[in-house]
Legacy VTK file of the C-alpha trace (Angstrom):
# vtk DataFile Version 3.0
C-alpha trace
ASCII
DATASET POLYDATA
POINTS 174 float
-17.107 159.495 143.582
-16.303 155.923 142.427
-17.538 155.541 138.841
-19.895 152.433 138.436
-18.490 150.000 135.394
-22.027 149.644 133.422
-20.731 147.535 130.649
-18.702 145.549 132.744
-21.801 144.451 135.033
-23.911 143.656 132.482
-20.960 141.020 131.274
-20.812 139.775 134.717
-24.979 139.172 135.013
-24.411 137.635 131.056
-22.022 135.368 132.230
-23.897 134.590 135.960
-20.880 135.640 137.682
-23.631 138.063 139.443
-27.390 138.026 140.220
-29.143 140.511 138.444
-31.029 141.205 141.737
-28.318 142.133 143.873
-26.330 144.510 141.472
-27.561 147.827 143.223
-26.833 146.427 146.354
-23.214 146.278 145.606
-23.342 148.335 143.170
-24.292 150.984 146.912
-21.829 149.213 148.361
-18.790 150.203 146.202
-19.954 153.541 146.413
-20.809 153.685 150.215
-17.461 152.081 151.148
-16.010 154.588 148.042
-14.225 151.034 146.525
-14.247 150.168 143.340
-17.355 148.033 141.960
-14.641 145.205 141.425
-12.904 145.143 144.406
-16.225 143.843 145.944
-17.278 141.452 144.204
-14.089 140.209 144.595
-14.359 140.468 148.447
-17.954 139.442 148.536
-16.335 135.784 146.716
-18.334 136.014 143.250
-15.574 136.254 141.013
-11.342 135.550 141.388
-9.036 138.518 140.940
-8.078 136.714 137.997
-11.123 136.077 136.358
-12.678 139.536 137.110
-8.887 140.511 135.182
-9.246 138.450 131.992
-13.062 139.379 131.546
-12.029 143.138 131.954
-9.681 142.347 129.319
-11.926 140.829 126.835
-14.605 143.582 127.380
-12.411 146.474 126.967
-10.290 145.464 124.502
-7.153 146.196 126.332
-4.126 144.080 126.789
-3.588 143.086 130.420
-0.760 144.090 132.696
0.986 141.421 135.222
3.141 143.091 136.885
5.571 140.002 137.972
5.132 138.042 133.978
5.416 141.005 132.493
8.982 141.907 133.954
8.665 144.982 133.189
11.259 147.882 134.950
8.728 149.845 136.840
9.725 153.254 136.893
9.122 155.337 139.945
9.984 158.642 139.170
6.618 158.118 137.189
4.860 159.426 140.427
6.572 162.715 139.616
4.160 162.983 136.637
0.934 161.359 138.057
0.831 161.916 141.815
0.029 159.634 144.299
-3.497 161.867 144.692
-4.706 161.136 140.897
-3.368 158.040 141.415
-5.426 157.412 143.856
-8.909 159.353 142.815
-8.540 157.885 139.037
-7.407 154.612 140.150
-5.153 155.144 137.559
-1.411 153.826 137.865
1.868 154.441 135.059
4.255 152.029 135.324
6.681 152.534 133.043
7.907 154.879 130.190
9.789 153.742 126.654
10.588 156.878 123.965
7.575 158.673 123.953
5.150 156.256 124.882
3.593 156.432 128.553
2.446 152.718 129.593
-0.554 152.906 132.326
-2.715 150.223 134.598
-6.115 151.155 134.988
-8.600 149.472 137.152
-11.790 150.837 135.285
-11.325 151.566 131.558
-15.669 152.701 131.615
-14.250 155.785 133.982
-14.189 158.824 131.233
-12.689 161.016 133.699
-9.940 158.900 134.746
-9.264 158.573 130.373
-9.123 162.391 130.249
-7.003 162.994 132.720
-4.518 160.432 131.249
-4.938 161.831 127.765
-4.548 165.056 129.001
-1.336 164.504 131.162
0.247 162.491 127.912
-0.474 165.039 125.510
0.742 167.653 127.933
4.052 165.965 127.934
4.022 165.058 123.830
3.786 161.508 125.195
1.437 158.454 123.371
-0.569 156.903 125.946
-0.949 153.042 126.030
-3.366 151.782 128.779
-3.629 148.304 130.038
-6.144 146.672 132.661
-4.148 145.966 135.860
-5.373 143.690 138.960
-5.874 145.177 142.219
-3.177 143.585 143.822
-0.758 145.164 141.427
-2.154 147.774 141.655
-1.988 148.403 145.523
1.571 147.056 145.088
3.164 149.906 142.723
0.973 152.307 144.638
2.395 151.193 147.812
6.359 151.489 145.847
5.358 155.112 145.000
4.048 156.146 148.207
7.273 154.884 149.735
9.218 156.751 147.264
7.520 160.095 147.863
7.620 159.779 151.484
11.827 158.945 151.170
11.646 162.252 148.834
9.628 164.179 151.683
11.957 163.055 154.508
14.954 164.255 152.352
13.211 167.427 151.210
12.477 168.362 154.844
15.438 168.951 156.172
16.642 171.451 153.362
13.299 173.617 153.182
13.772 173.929 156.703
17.545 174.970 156.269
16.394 177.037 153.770
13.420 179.072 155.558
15.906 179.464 158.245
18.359 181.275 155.650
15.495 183.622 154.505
14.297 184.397 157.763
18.057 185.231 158.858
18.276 187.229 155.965
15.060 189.051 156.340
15.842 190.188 160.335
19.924 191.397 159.341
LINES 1 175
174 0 1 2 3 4 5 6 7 8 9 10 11 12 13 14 15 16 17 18 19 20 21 22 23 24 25 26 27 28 29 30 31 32 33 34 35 36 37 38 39 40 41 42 43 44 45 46 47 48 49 50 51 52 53 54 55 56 57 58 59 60 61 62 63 64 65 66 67 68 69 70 71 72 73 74 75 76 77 78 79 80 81 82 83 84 85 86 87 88 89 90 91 92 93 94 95 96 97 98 99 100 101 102 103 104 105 106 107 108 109 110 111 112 113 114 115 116 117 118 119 120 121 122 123 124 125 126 127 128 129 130 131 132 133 134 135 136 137 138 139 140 141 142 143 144 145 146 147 148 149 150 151 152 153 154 155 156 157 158 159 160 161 162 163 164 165 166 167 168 169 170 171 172 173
């Protein structure tokens, strides 16, 4: 269940960036269409990527991730630690790792859940967590690098656990 950004829409209705009447409509919306509240108002035109970005910024107090300024070396083998399935039902994204530190995108910052997951996963691993606010497109496109990545790893995998059940099943009729 998408998690609805309270504090977030009341600094969109503060600034007029949305009508105060038609919040529960999208507000349904997001979670009809299981989307993040963001994502449309984006698509229904109110606010730019960019803007929504920088406001989320502001309001939460977290420094803001671009994943082409930045230039950053995004680390894939990342999705070994968060997989693509948290990824995806946090909407929660790591993108890179220095020392100890882990270094993740996060598309709602208001979505405990999503927070306790991370904290748990970093503390699991002795790792600091730093969290940044990341825009959807960067966010689809290091998704979209990691599921490419773990579909390469499946194709490769494949082959060998096949080899390998074959092997065991040899075994187990001799």
């Amino acid at each position: 269940m998408i998690k609805i950004p309270q504090v977030l829409i009341q600094e969109l209705v503060k600034r007029n960036l949305v009508p105060e009447e038609k919040v529960e409509e999208y507000t349904r919306q997001a979670q009809d269409e299981n989307k993040d509240f963001g994502r449309v108002l984006i698509e229904q035109g109110l606010v730019s990527e960019e803007d929504l970005l920088k406001i989320k910024e502001e309001v939460y107090h977290l420094p803001l991730f671009d994943l082409i300024k930045s230039k950053t070396e995004i680390n894939l083998e990342l999705s070994n630690v968060i997989s693509e399935d948290i990824i995806n039902f946090y909407q929660i994204i790591p993108f890179t790792k220095t020392d100890a530190i882990l270094k993740v995108g996060i598309l709602n910052p208001e979505d405990i859940n999503a927070l306790e997951a991370l904290k748990f996963i970093a503390e699991d691993r002795g790792w600091s967590l730093e969290k940044y606010v990341i825009s959807y497109s960067d966010f689809d496109r290091l998704l979209s690098s990691y599921s490419s990545i773990t579909a390469e790893v499946g194709q490769v995998l494949e082959p060998i656990s096949e080899d390998e059940s074959k092997a065991k099943l040899e075994m187990a009729v001799s």
